[in-house]
MARRO-195357 format. One record per atom (N, C-alpha, C): residue in one letter; x, y, z; residue number from 1. Coordinates in nm, 4 decimals, always signed. Each point is the difference from the previous one (the first is absolute). Layout:
   aa         c1         c2         c3     i
    a          X          Y          Z   NUM
...
# end
This chain:
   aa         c1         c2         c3     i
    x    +1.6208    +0.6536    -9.8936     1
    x    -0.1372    -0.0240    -0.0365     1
    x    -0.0581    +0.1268    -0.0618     1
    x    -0.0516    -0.0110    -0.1176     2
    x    -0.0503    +0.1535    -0.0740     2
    x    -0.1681    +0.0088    +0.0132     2
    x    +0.0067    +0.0565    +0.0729     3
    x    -0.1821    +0.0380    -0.0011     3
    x    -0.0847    +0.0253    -0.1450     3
    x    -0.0746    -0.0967    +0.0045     4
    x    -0.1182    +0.0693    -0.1135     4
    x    -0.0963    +0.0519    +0.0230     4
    x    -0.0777    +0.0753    -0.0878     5
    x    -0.1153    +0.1104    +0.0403     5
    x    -0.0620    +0.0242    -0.0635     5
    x    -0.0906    -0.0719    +0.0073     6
    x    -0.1914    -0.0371    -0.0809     6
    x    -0.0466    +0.1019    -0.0686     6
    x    -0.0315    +0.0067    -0.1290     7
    x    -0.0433    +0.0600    -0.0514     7
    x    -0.1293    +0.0696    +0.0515     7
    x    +0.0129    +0.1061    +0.0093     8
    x    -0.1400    +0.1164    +0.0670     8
    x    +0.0427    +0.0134    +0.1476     8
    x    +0.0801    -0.0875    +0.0388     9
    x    +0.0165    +0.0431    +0.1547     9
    x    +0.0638    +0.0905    +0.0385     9
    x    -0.0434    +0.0985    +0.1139    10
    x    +0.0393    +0.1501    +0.0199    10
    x    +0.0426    -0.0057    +0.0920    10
    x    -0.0038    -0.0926    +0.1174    11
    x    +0.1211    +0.0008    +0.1436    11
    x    -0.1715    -0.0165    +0.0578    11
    x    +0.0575    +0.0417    +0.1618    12
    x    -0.0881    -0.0020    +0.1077    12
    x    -0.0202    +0.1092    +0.0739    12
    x    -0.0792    +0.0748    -0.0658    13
    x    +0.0310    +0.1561    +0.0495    13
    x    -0.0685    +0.0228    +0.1250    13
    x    -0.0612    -0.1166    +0.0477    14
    x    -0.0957    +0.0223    +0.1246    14
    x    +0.0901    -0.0283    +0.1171    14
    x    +0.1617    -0.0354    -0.0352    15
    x    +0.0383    -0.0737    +0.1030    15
    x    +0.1171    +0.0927    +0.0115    15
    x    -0.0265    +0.0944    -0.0575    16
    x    +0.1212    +0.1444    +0.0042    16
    x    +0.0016    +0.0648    +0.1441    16
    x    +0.0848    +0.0581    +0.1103    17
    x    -0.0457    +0.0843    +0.0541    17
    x    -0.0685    +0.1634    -0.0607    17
    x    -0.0590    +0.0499    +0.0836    18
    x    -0.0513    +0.0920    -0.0550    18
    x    +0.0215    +0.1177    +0.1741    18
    x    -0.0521    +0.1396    -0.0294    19
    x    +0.0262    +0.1162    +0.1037    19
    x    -0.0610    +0.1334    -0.0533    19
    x    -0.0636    +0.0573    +0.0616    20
    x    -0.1050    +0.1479    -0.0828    20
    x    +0.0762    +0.0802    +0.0293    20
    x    +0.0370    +0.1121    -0.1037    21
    x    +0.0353    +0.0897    -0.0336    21
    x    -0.0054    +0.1269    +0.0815    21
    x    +0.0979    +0.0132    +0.0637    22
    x    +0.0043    +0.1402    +0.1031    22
    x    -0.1006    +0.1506    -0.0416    22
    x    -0.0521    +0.0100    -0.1387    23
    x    -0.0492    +0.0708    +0.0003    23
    x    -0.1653    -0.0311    -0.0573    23
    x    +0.0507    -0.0210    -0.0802    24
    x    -0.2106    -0.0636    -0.0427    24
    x    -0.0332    -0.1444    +0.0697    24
    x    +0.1072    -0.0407    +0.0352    25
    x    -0.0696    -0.1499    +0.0834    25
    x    -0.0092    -0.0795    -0.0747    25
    x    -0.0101    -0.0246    -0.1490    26
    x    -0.0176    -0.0950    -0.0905    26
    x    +0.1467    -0.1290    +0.0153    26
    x    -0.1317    -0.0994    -0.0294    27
    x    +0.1544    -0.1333    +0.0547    27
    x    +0.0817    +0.0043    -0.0856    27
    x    +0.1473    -0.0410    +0.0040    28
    x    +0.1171    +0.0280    -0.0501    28
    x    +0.0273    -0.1754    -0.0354    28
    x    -0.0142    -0.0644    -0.0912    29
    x    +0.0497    -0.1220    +0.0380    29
    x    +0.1620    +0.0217    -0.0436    29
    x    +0.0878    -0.1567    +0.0139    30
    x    +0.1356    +0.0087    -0.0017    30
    x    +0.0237    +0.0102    -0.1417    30
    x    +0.1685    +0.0741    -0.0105    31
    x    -0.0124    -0.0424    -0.1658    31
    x    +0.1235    -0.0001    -0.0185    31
    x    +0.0792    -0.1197    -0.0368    32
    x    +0.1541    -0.0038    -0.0708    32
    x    +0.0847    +0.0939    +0.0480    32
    x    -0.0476    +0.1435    -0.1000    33
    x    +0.0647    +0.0948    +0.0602    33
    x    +0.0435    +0.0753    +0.1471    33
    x    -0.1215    -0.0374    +0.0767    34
    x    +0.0415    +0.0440    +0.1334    34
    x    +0.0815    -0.1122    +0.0642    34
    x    +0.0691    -0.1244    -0.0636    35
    x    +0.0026    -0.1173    +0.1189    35
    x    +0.0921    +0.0459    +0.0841    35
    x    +0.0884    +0.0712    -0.0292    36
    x    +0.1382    +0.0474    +0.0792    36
    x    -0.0343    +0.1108    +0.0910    36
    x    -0.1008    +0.0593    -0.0210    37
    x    -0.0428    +0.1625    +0.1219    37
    x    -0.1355    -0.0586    +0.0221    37
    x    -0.0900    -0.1173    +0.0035    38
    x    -0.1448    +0.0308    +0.0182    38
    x    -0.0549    +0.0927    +0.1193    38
    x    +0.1020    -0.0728    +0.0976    39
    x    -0.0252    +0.0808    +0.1636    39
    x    -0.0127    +0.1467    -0.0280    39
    x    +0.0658    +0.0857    -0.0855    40
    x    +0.0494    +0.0678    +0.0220    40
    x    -0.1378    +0.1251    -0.1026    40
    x    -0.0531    -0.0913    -0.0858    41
    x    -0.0825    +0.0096    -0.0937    41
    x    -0.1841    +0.0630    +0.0694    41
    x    -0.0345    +0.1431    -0.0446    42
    x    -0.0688    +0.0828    +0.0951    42
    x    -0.1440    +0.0150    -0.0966    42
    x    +0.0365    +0.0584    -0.1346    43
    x    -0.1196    +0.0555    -0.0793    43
    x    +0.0049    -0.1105    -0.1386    43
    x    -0.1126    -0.0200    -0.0508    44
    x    -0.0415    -0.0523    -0.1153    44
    x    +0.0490    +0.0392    -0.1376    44
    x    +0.0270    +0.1519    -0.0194    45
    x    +0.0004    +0.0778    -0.1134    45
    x    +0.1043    +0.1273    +0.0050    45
    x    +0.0485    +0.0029    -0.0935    46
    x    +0.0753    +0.1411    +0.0440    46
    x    -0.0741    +0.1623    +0.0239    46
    x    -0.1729    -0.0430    -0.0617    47
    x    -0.0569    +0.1155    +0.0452    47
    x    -0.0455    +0.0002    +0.1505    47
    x    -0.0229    -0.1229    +0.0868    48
    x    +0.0061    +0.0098    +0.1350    48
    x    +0.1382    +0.0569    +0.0699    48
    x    +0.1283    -0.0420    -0.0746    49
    x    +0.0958    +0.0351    +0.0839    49
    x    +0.0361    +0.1686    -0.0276    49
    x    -0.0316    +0.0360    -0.1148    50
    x    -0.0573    +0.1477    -0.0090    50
    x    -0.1122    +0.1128    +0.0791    50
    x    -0.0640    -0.0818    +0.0476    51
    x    -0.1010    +0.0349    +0.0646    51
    x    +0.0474    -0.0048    +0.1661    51
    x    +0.0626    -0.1208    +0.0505    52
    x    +0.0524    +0.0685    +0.1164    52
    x    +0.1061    +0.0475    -0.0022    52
    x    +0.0991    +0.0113    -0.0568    53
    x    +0.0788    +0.1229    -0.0188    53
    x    -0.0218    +0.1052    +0.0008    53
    x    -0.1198    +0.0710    -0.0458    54
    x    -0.0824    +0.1106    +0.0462    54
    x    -0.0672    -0.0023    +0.0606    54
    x    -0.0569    -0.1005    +0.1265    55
    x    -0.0550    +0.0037    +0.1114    55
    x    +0.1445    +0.0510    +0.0797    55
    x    +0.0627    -0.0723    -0.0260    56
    x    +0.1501    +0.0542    +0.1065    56
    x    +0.0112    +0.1192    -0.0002    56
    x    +0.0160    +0.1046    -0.1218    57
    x    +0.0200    +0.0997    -0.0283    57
    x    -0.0643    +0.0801    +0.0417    57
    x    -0.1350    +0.0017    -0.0039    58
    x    -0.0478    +0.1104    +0.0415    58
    x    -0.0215    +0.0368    +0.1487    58
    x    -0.0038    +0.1081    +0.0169    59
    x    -0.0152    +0.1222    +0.0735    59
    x    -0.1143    -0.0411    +0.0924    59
    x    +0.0175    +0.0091    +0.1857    60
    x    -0.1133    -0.0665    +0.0463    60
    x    -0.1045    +0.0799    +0.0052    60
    x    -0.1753    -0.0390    -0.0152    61
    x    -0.0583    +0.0987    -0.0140    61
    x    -0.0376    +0.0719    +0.1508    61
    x    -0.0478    +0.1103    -0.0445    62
    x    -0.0410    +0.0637    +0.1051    62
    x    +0.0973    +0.0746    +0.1064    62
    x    +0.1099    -0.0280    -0.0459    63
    x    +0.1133    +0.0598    +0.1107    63
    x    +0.0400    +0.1093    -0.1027    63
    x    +0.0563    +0.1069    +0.1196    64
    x    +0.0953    +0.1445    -0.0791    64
    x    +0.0692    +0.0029    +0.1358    64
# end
């Protein structure tokens, strides 16, 4: 059976899971690309996953 698909129709994006972003919190919905790691799937952007990468990094404050 071959699916057809209506002209202008864009899917159901309301019916996606979705999960906020370990660092700014902004919702993450699902996307193709993650289907195989979603679990596994933390930040929105590669400038969030940049950003805690240098939360990791640095030096704790206030200690010597």
């Amino acid at each position: 059976m071959k699916r057809t698909v209506q002209p202008g129709f864009k899917g159901n994006k309301a019916s996606l899971p979705s999960k906020p972003c370990a660092v700014c919190g902004r919702p993450m919905s699902w996307r193709r690309a993650w289907a195989k790691n979603w679990e596994q799937v933390r930040y929105c952007c590669e400038a969030c996953r940049r950003q805690a990468k240098a939360q990791r990094g640095a030096p704790p404050e206030g200690g010597a």
